[in-house]
N, C-alpha and C positions, 0 to 999 in steps of 0.2 A: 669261650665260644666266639667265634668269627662269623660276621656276615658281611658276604661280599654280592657284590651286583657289578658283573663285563657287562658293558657298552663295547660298540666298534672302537672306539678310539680312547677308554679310559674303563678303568677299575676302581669302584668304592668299596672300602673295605670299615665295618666297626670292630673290632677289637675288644669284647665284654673285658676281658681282663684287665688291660691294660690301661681302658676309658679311652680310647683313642680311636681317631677318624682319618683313613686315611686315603687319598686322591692320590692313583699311580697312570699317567700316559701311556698310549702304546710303546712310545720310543727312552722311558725308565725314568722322565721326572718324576718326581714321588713329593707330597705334601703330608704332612702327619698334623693334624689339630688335635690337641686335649679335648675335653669333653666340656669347658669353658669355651673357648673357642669354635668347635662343631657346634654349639649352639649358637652362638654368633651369626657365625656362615650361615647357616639354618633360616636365622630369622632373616638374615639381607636379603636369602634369595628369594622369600616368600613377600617381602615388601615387594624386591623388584616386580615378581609375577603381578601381583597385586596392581602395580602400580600401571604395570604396562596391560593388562586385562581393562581397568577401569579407566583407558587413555582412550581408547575407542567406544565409550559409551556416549551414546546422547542424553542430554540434559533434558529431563523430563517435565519440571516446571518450567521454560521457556514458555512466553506468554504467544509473544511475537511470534506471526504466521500458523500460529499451531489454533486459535480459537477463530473458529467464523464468524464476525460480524451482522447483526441484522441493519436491515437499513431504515433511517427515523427512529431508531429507538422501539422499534416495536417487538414486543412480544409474541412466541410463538402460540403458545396457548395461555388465552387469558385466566383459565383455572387453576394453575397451575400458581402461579400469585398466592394464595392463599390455601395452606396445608391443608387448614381443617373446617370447610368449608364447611360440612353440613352438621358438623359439632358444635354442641351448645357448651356454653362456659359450666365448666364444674364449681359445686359452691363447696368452702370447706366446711 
């Protein structure tokens, strides 16, 4: 069994039989990988995606400019200090 997928400009094709992957151009270069190598290819292009997807991401822990400062050290709400304010200590 064959499955192929046309693009404007290329044709992939797998080959069940044969184990084989292969990349034909509009203009008749043709690539054939084994089924070793279509896995290969496979994972470089998915690094590449990968790599170029998570090139444009912002850094989330970055401290710098992203937290507001109070000024004097002061607290926004003083109860807040203390979880469990109106809990009394548990005895074991």
């Amino acid at each position: 069994m064959k499955i192929n997928k046309q693009l404007k400009y290329a044709e992939f094709s797998y080959d069940e039989e044969h184990k084989s992957f292969t990349i034909t151009e509009e203009d008749g270069n043709r690539v054939t990988l084994n089924k070793v190598y279509a896995f290969a290819f496979m994972r470089f292009v998915v690094r590449m995606a990968q790599r170029n997807w998570l090139r444009n991401k912002k850094v989330v822990d970055k401290v710098e400019g992203v937290m507001i400062e109070l000024e004097n050290n002061e607290v926004e709400n003083p109860k807040q200090m203390k979880m469990f304010e109106n809990e009394a200590p548990k005895d074991k």
